[in-house]
Each structure stands twice: as C-alpha cells, then as structure tokens.
C-alpha positions in Angstrom: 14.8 -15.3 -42.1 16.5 -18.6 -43.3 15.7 -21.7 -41.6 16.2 -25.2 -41.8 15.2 -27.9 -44.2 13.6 -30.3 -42.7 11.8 -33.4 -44.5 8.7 -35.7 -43.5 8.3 -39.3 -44.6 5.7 -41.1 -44.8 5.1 -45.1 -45.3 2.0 -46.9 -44.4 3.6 -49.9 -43.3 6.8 -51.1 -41.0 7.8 -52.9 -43.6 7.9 -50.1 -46.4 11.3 -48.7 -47.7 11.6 -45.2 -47.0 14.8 -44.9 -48.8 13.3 -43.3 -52.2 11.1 -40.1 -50.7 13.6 -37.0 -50.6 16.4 -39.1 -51.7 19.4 -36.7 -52.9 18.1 -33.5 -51.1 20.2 -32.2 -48.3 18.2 -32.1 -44.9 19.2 -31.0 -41.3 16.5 -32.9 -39.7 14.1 -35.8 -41.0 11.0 -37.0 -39.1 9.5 -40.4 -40.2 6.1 -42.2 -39.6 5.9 -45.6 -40.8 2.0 -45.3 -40.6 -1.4 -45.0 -42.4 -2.0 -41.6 -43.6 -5.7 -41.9 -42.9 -5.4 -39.5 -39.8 -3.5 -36.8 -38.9 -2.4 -38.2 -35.4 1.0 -39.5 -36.1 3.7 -39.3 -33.9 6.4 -38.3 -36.5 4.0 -35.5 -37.6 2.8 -33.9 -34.4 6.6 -33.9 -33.9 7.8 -32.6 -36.9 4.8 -29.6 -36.4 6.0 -29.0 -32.8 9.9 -28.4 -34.1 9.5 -26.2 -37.4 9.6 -22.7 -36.8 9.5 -19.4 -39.1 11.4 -19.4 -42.0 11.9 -23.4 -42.3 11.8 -25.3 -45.8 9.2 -28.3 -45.0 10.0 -31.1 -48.1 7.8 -33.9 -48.6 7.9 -36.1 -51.2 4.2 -36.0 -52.4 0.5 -35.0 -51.0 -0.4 -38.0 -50.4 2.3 -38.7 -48.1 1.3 -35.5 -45.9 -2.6 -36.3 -46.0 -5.0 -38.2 -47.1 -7.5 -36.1 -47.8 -8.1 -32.8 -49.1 -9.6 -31.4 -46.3 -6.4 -32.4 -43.8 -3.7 -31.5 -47.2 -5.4 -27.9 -47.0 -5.7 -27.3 -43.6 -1.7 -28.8 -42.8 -0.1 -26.2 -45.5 -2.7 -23.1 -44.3 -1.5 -23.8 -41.0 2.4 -24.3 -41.8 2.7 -21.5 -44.1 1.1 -19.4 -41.8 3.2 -20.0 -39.1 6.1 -18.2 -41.8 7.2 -22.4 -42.8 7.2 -23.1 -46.6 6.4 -26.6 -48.1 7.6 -27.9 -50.7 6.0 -31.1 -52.2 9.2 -32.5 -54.4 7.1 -34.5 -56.5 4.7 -32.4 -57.6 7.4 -29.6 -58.2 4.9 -27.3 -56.2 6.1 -24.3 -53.0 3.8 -22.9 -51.3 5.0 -19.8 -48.8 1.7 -18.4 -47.2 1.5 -15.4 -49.8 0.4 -17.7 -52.4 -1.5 -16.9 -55.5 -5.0 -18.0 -56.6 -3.4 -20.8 -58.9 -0.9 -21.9 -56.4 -4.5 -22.6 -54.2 -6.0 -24.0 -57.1 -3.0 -26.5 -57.9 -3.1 -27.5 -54.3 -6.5 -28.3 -54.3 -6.7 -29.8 -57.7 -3.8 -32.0 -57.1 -5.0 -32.9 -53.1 -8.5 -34.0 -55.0 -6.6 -36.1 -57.4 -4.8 -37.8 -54.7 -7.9 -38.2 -52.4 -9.7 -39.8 -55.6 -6.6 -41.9 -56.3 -7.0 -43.4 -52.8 -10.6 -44.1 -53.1 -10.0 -45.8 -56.7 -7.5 -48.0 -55.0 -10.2 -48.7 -52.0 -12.2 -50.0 -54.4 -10.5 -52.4 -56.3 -9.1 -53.8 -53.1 -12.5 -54.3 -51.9 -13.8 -55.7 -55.4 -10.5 -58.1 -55.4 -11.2 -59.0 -51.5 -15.0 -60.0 -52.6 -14.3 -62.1 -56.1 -11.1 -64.1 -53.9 -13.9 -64.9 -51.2 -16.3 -66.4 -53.4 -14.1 -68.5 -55.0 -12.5 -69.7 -51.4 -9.1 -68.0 -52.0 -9.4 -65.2 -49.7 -8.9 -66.3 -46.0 -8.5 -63.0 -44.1 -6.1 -61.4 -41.9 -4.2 -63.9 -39.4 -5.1 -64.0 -36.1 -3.3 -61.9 -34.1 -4.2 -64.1 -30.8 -4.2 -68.0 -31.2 -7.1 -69.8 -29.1 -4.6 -70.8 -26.2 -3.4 -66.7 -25.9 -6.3 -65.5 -25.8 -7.2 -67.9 -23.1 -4.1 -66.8 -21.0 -5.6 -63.2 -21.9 -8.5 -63.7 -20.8 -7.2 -65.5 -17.0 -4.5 -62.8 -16.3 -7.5 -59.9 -16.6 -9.5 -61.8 -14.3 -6.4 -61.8 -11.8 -6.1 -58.6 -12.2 -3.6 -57.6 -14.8 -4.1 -54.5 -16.7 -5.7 -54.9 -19.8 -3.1 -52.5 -21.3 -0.1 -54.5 -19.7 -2.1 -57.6 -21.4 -2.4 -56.2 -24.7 1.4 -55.1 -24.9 3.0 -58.5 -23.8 1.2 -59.9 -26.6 1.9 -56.8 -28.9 -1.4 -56.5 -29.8 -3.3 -52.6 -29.4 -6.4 -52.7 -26.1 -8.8 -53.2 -29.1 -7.7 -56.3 -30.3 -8.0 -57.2 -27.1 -11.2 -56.4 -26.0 -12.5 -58.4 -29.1 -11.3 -61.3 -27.9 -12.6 -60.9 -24.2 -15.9 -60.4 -26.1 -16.2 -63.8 -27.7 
C-alpha cells in the first residue's frame, strides 16, 4: 500500500528557523512544533500521530528532533512502524519499516544513545557556563516575565474574581508563572 509522505519538524524555540530540516524533499503534508523536545506532548506531534496511517513515509530530519531520549525515540518508531508507517530519519540515512533487522535495532539504539548523551553534554556546559558567569556577576537570569506593577494587577483581578487562567493569558504568561507570583 503506498501512502503519503508526510514530514515532522521540530525546533525548540519560536524563534528557530525551520527552513533547513527536510529541505528539498517532496512532502504532501508537514506538521511543525516549535517546542522543546523534552516530552512527547506536543501538539504538532500528537497531530501528526493521529493523521498517518498504513503505508505512510514519516521523514524527520534527525532523532533528536523526534525525541529526546532513547526511551521515547524507541517507543515512537515501535509504535509507527507497527501501525504499517515507515520513518525515515534523513540525516542519519537510516528506514526503518517494522520488519527490521537486528542491526537496523541496534543503529537505532546506538544512534538515539548518542543523541541522548549529546543533549546531556550540552546540559552540562550550559550549567557549568551559567555558574562561572554568576560568580563573576555577569549572569543575571531570565527576565521577568511579570513587572512588579503586573503582578500587582494580577494579583487584584484574582481577588475580584477573574480566572486565574483568563489572568495568566492576558498577560501571556502559562497558570504557573502565575501562581509564583501570587506566592510571593
């Protein structure tokens, strides 16, 4: 049965350019998150799952814009490829169908490892680069999202009687932001 091609996309941030991941390879459908990888919960994704069906071509540009882990990487393709959809990760030049031989599992695991360990490497230098800038006074943190007087207005219109969640979206900010600054 031939099916569609259909592509997923993946940046972590609103800001990120999505034009170079499956540049030059003919789609009939693409689904894009412009979120962190760290879950599985993404709106593009659950949508993209929801739509394939048997015999659809799945291209992503890399693992590590699937999943973020190994775990999730293994458990996405199982399930796809047992639902009859191939993947195909472009950069790593790998297919997998469902009737996949023991190296094609190995590759997959190998290469969602190296990923995984990628992103922790990365973690890590972040964290060792956030520390050093702080003790030398450089680092400030993330902005505010809230100044003093929002969160004041905030903090009235709850007690009125405003929904928090109404609250939180006129200042485009998510409930949790917003509970942390009830809190202080």
């Amino acid at each position: 049965m031939v099916g569609q091609r259909i592509g997923y996309i993946r940046v972590s941030s609103s800001d990120q350019n999505t034009e170079r991941q499956l540049e030059g390879i003919e789609l009939h459908r693409s689904f894009t998150d412009k979120v962190s990888g760290k879950s599985t919960d993404r709106p593009a994704l659950q949508e993209m799952i929801r739509f394939l069906r048997e015999g659809d071509l799945l291209f992503v540009h890399s693992m590590d814009r699937l999943a973020r882990n190994l775990v999730d990487l293994r458990q996405m393709v199982k399930d796809l490829t047992s639902r009859g959809i191939s993947v195909q990760f472009v950069k790593e030049g790998l297919t997998f169908t469902g009737d996949d031989g023991a190296m094609s599992v190995l590759l997959l695991s190998v290469m969602g490892a190296v990923a995984e360990f990628e992103r922790s490497i990365i973690r890590e230098r972040q964290a060792e680069g956030i520390r050093i800038a702080r003790q030398k006074g450089v680092y400030k943190g993330r902005k505010a999202s809230l100044t003093n007087d929002q969160a004041a207005e905030a903090r009235a219109k709850i007690a009125a009687g405003v929904p928090k969640a109404k609250v939180a979206r006129e200042y485009k900010c998510s409930r949790q932001t917003l509970y942390k600054y009830l809190n202080l």
